[in-house]
OpenMM code with the backbone's topology and positions (N, CA, C; nanometers):
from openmm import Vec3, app, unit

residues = "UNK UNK UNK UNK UNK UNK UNK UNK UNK UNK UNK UNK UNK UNK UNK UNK UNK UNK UNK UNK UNK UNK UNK UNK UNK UNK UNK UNK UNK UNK UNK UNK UNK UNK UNK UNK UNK UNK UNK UNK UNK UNK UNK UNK UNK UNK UNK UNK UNK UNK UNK UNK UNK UNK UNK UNK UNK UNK UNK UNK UNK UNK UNK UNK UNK UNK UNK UNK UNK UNK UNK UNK UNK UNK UNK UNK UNK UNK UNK UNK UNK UNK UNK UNK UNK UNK UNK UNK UNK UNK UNK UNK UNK UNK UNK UNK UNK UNK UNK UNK UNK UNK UNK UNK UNK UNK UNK UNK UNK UNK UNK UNK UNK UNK UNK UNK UNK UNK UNK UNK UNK UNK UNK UNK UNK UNK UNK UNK UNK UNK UNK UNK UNK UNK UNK UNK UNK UNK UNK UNK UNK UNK UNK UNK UNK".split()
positions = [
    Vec3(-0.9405, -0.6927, 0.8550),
    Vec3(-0.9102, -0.8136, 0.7811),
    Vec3(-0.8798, -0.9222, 0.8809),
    Vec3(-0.9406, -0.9999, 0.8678),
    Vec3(-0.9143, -1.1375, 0.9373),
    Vec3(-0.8110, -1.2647, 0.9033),
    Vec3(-0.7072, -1.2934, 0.9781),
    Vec3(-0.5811, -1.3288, 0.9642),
    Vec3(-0.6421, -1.4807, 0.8528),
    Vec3(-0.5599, -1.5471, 0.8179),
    Vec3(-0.5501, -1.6567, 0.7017),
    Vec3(-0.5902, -1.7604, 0.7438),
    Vec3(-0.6770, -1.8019, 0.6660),
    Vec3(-0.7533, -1.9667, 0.6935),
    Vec3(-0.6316, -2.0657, 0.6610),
    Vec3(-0.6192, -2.1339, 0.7462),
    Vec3(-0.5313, -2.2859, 0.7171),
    Vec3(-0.3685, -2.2363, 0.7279),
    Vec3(-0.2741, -2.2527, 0.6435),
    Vec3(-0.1389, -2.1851, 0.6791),
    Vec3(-0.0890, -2.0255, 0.5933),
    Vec3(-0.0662, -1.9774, 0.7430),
    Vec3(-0.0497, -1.8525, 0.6293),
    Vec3(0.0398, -1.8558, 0.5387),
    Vec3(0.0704, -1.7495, 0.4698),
    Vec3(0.1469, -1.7359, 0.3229),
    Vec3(0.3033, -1.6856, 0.4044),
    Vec3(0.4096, -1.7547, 0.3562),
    Vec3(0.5615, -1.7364, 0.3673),
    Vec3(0.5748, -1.7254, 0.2318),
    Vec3(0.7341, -1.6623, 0.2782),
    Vec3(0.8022, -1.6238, 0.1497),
    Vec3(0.8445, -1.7673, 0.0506),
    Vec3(0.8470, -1.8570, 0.1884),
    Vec3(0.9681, -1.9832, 0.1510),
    Vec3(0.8548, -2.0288, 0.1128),
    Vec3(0.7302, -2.0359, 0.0991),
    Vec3(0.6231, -2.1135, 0.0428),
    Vec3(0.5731, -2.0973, -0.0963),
    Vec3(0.5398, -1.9224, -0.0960),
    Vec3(0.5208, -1.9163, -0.2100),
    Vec3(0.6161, -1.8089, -0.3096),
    Vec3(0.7112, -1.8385, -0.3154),
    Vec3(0.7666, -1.7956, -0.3828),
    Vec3(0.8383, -1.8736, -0.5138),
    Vec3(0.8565, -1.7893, -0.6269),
    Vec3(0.8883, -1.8637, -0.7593),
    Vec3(0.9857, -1.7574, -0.8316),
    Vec3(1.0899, -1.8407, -0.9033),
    Vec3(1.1726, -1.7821, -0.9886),
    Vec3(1.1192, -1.7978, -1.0964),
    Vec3(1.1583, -1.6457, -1.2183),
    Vec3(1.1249, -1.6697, -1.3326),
    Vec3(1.2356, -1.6445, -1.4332),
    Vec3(1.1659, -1.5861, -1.4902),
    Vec3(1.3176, -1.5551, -1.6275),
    Vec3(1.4098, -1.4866, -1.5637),
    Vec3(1.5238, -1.5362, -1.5971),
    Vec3(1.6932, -1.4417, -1.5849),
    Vec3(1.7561, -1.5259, -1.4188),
    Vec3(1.6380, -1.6158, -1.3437),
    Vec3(1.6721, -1.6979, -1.2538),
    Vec3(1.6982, -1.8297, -1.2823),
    Vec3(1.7526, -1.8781, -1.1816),
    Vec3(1.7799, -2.0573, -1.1816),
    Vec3(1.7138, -2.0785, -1.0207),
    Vec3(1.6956, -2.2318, -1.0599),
    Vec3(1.5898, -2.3011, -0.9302),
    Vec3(1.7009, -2.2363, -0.7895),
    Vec3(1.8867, -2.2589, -0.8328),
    Vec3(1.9913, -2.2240, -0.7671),
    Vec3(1.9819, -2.1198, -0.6620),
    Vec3(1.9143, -2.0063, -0.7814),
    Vec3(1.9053, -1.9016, -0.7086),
    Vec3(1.7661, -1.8713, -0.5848),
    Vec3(1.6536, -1.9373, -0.5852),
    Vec3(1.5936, -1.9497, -0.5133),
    Vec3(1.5986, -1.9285, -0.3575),
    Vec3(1.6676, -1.9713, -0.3050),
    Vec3(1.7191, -2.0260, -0.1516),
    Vec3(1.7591, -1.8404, -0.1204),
    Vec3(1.8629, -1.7957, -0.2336),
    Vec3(1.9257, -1.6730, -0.1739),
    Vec3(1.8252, -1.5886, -0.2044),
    Vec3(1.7154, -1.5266, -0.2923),
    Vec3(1.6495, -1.4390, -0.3310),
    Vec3(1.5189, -1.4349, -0.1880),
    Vec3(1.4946, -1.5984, -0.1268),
    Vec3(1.4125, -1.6141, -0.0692),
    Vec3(1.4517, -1.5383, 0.0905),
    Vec3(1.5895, -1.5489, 0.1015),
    Vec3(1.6630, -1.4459, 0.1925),
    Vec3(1.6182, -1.3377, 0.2448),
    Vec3(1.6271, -1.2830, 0.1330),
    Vec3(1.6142, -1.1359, 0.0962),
    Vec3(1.4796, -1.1376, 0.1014),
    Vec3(1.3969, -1.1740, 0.0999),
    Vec3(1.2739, -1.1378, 0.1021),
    Vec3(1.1945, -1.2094, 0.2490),
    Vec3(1.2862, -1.2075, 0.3372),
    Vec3(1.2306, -1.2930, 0.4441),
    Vec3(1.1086, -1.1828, 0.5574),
    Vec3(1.1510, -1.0300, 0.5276),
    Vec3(1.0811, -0.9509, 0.6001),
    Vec3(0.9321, -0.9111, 0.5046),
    Vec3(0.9312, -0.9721, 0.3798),
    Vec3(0.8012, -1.0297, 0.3615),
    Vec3(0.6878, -1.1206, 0.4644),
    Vec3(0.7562, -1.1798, 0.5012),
    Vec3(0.6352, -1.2686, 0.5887),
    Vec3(0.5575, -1.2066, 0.6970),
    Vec3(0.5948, -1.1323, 0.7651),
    Vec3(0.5300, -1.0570, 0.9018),
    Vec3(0.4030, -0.9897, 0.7801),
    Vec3(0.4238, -0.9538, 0.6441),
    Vec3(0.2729, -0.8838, 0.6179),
    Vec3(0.2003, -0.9611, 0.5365),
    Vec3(0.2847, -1.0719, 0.4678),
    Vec3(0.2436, -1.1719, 0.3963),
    Vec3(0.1035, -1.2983, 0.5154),
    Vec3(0.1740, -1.3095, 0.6384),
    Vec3(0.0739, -1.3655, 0.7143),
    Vec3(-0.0556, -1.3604, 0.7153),
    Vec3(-0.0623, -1.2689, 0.6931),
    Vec3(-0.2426, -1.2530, 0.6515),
    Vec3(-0.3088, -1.3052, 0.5927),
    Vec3(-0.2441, -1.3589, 0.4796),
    Vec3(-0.2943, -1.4134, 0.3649),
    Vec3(-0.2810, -1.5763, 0.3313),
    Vec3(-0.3971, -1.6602, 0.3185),
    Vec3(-0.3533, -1.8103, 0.3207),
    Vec3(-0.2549, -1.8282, 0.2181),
    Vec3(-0.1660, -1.9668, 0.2300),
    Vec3(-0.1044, -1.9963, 0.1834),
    Vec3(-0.1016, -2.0318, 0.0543),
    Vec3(-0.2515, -2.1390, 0.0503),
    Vec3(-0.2768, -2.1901, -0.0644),
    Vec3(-0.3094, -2.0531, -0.2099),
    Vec3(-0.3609, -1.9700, -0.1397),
    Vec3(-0.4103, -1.8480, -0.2132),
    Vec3(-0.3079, -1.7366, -0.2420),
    Vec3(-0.1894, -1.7455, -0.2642),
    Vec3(-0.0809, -1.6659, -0.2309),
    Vec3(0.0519, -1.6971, -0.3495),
    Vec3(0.0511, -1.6666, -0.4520),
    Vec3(0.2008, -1.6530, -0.4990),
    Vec3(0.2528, -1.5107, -0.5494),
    Vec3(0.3982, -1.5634, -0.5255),
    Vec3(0.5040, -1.4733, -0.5762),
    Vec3(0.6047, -1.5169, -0.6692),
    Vec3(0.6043, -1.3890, -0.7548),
    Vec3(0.7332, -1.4889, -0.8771),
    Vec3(0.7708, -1.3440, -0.8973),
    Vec3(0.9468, -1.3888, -0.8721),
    Vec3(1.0355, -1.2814, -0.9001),
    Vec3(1.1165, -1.3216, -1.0356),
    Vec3(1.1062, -1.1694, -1.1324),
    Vec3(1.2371, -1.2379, -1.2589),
    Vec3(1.3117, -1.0904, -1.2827),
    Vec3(1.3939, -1.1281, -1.3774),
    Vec3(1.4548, -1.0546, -1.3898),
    Vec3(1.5276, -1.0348, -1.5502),
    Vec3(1.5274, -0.9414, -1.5900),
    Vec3(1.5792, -0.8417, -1.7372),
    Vec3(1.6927, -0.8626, -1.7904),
    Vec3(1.8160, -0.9094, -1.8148),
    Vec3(1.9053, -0.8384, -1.8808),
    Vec3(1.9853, -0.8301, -1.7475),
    Vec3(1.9836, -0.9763, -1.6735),
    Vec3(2.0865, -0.9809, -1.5485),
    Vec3(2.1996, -0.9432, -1.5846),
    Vec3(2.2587, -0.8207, -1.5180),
    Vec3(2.3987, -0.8020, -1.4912),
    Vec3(2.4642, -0.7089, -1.5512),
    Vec3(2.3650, -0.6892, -1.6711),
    Vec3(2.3836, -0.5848, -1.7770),
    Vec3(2.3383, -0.4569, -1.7260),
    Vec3(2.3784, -0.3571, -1.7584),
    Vec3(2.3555, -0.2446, -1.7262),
    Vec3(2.2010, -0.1583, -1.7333),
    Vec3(2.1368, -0.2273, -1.8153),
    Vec3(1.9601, -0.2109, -1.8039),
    Vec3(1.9053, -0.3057, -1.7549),
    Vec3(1.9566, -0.3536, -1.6345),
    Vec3(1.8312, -0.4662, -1.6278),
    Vec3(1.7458, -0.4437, -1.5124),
    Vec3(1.6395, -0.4977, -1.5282),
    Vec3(1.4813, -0.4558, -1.4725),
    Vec3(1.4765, -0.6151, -1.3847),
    Vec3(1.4846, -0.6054, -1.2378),
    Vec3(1.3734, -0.7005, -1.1844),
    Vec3(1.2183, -0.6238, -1.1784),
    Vec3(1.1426, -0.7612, -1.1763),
    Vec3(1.0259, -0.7563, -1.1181),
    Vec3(0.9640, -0.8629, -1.0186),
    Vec3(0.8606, -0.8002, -0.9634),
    Vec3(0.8556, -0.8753, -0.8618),
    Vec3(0.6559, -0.9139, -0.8692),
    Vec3(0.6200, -0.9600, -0.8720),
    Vec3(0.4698, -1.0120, -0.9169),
    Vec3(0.3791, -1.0969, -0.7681),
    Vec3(0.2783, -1.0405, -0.7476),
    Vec3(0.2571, -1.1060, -0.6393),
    Vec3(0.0577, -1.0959, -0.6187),
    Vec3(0.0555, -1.2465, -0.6545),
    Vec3(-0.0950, -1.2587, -0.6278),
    Vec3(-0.1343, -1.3066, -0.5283),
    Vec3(-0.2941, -1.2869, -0.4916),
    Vec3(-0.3686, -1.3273, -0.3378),
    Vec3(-0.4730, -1.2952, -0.4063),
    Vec3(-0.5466, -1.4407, -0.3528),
    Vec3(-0.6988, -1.4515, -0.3569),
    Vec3(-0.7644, -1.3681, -0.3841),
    Vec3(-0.8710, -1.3069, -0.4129),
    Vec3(-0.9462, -1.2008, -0.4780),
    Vec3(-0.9150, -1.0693, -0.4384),
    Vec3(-0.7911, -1.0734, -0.5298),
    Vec3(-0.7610, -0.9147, -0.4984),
    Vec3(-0.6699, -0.8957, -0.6220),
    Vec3(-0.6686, -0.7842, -0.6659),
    Vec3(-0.5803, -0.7641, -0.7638),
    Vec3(-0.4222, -0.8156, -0.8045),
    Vec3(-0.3599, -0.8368, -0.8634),
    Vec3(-0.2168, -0.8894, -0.8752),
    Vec3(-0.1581, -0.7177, -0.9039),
    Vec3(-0.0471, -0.7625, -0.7808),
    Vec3(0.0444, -0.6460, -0.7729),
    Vec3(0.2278, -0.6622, -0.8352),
    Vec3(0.2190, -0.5940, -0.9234),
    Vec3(0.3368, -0.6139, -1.0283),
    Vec3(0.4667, -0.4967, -0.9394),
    Vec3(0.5989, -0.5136, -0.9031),
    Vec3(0.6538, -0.4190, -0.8417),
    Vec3(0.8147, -0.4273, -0.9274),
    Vec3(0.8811, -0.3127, -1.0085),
    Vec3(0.9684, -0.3462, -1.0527),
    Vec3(1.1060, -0.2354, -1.0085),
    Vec3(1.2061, -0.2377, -1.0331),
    Vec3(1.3151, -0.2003, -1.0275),
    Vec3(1.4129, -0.1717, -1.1332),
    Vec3(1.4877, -0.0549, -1.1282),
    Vec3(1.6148, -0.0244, -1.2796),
    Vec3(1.7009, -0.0557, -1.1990),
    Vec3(1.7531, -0.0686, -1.0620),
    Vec3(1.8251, -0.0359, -1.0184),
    Vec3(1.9871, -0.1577, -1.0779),
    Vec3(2.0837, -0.1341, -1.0859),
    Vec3(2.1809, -0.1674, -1.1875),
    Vec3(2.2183, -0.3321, -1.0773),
    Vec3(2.2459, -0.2608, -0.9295),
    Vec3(2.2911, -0.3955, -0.8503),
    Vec3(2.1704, -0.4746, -0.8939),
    Vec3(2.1773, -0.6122, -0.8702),
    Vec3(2.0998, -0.6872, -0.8456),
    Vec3(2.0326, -0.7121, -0.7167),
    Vec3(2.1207, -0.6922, -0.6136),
    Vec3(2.0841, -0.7178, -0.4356),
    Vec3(1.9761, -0.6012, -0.4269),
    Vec3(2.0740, -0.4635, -0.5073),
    Vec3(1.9284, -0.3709, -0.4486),
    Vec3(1.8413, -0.3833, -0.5408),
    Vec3(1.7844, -0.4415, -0.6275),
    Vec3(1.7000, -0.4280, -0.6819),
    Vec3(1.5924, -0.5197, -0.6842),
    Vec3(1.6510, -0.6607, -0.6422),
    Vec3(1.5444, -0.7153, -0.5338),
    Vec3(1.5251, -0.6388, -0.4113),
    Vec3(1.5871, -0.5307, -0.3076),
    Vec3(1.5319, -0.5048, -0.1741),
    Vec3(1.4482, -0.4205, -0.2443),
    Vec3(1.4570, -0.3000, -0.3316),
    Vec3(1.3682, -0.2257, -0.4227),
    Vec3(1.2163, -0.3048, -0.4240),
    Vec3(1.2310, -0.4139, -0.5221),
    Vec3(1.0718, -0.4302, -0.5334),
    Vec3(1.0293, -0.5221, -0.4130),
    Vec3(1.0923, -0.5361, -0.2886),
    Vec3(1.0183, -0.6291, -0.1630),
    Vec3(0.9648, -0.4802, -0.0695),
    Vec3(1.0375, -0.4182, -0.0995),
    Vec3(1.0041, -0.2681, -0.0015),
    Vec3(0.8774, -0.1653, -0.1081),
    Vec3(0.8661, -0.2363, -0.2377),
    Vec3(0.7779, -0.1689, -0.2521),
    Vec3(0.6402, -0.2574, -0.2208),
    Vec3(0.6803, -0.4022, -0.2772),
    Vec3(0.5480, -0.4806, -0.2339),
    Vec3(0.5012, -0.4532, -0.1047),
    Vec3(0.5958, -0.4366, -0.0489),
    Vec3(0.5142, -0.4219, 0.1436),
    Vec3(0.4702, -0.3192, 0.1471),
    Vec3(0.5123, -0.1546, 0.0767),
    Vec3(0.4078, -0.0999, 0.1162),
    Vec3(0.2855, -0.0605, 0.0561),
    Vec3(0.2952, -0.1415, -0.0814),
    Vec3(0.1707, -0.1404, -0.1767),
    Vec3(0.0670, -0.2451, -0.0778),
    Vec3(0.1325, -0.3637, -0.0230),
    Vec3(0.0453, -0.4584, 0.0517),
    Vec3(-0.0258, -0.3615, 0.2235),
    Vec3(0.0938, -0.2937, 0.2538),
    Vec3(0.0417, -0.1752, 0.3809),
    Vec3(-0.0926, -0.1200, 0.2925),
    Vec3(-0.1104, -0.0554, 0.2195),
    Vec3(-0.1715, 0.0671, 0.1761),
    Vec3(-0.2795, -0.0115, 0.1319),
    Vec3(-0.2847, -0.1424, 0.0330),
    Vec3(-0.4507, -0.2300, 0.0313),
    Vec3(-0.4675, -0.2443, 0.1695),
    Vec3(-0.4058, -0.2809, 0.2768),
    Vec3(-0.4514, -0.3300, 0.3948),
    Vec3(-0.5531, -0.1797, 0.4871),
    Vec3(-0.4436, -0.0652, 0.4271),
    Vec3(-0.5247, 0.0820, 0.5177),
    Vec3(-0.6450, 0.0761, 0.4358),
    Vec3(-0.6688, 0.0728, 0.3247),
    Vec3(-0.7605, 0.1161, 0.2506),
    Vec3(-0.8635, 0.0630, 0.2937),
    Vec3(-0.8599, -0.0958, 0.3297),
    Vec3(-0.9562, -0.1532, 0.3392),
    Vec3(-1.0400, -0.1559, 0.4566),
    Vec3(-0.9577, -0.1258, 0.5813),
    Vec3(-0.9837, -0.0602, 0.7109),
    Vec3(-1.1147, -0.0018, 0.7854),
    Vec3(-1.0892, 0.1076, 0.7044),
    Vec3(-1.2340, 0.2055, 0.7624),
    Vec3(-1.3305, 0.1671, 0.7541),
    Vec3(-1.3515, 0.0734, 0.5830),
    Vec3(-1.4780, -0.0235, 0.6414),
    Vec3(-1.5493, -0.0570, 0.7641),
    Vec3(-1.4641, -0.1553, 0.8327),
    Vec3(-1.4601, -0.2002, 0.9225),
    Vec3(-1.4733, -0.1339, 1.0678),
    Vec3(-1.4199, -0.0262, 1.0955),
    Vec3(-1.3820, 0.0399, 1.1889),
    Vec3(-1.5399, 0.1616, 1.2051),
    Vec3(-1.6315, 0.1514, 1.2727),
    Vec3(-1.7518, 0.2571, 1.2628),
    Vec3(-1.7049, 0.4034, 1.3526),
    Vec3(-1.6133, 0.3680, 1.3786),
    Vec3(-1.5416, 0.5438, 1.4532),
    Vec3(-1.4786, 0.5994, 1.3217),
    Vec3(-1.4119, 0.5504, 1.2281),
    Vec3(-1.3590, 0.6181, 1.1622),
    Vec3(-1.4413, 0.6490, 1.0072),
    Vec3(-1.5746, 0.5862, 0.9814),
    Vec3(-1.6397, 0.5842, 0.9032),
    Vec3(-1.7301, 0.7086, 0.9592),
    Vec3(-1.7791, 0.6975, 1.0832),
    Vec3(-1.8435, 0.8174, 1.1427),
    Vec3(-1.8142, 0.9630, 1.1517),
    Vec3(-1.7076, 0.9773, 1.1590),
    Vec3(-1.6270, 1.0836, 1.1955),
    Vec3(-1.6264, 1.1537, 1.0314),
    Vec3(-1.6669, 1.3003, 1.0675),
    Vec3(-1.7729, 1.3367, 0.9377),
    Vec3(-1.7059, 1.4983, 1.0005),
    Vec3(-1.7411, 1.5963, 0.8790),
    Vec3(-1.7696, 1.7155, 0.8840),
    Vec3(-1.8737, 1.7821, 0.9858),
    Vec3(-1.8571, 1.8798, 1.0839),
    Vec3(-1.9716, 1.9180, 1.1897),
    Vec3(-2.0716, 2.0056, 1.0891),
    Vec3(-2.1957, 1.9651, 1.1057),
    Vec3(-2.2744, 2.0307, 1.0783),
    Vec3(-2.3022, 2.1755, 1.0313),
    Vec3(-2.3093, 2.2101, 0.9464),
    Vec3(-2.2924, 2.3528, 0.9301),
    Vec3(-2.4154, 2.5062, 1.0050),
    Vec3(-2.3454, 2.5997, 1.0825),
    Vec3(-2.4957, 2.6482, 1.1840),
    Vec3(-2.5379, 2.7657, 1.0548),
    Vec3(-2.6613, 2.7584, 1.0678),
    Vec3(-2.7313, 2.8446, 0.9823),
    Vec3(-2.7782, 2.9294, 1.0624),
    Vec3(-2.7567, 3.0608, 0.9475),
    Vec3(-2.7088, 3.2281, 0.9750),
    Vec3(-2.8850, 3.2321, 1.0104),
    Vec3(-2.9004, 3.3488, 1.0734),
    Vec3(-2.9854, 3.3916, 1.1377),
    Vec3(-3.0294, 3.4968, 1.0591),
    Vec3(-3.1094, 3.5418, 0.9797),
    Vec3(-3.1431, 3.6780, 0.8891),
    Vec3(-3.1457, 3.7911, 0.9910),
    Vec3(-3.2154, 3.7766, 1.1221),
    Vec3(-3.2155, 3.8947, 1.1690),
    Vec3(-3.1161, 3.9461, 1.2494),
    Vec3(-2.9728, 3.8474, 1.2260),
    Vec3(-2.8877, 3.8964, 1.3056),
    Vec3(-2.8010, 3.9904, 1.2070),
    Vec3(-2.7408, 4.1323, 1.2859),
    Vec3(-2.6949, 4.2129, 1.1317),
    Vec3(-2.5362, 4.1535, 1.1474),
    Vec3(-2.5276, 4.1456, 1.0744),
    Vec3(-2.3648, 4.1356, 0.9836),
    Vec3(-2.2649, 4.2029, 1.0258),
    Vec3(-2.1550, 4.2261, 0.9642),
    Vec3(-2.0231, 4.2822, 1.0195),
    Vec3(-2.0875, 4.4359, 0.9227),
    Vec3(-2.0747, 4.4263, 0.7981),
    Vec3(-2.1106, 4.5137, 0.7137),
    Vec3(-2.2336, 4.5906, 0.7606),
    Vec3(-2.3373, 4.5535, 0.8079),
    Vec3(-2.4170, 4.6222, 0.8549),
    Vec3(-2.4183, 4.7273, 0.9330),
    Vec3(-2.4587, 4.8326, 0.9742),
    Vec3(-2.4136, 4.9015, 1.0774),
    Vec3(-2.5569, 4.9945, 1.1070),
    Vec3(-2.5275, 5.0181, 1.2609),
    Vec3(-2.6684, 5.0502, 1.3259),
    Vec3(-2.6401, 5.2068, 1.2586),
    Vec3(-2.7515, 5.2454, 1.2618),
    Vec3(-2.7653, 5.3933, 1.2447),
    Vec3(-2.6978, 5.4692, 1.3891),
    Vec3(-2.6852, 5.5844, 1.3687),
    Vec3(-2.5938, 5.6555, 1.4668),
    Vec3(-2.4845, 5.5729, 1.5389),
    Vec3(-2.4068, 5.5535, 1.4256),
    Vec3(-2.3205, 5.4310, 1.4670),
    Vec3(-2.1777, 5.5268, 1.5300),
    Vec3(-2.0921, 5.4813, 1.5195),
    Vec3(-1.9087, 5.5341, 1.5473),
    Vec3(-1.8700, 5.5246, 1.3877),
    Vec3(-1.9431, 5.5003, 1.3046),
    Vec3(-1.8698, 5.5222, 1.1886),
    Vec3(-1.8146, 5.6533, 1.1593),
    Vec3(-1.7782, 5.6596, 1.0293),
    Vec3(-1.7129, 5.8418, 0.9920),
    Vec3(-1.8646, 5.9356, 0.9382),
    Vec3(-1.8205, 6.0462, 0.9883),
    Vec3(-1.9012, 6.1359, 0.9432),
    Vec3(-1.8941, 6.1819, 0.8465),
    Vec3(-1.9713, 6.2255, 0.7702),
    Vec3(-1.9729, 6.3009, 0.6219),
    Vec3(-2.0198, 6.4369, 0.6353),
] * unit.nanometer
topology = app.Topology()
chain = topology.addChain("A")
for resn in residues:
    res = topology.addResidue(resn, chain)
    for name in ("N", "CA", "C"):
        topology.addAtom(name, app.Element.getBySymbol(name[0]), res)
């Protein structure tokens, strides 16, 4: 994959609050998600959002999620039960990164002709006239009868 045309994608760029947030909370959520950017780089800026919301803040069921699109590629949805709120944003940033790792391996081998090559060895074909284990010469060491 070839790094991002024009500016790559930051957290502080594209990122968006949704339900159960305020604009307030922005600045701190964007925090927390700052070890996003080292894999987010890849990806241009303009082509790149994220919108985090959240369930039933504070309450004892509540669900973040974490939503994150890029240019022709699927939108990756990443969510959390977890009851804190702090961990349940690090929850869905640690899963986006390694859902974003794992499109990035996948896409790889393409690219790479050593690892596309690298194949099963050939299988050697048996010889008819060679005898077998089972076979056995006449006047062999077998048992006598």
């Amino acid at each position: 994959m070839s790094g991002a045309r024009g500016n790559p994608a930051t957290v502080a760029d594209c990122l968006r609050v949704g339900a159960g947030f305020s604009q307030g909370d922005l600045n701190w959520i964007a925090e927390q998600f700052t070890t996003l950017d080292s894999r987010l780089a890849a990806f241009p800026a303009d082509g790149t959002e994220l919108e985090v919301s959240v369930k039933d803040r504070d309450a004892k069921g509540q669900k973040v999620t974490l939503e994150c699109w890029i240019a022709g590629r699927q939108k990756i949805v990443t969510t959390s039960s977890e009851e804190d709120l702090k961990a349940g944003l690090h929850d869905v940033r640690d899963d986006l990164r390694r859902r974003l790792n794992d499109a990035k391996t996948r896409q790889e081998p393409r690219h790479n002709r050593h690892l596309r090559d690298t194949g099963r060895p050939e299988p050697i074909p048996v010889d008819e006239a060679t005898p077998s284990a089972d076979d056995e010469p006449a006047g062999g060491t077998g048992p006598t009868a």
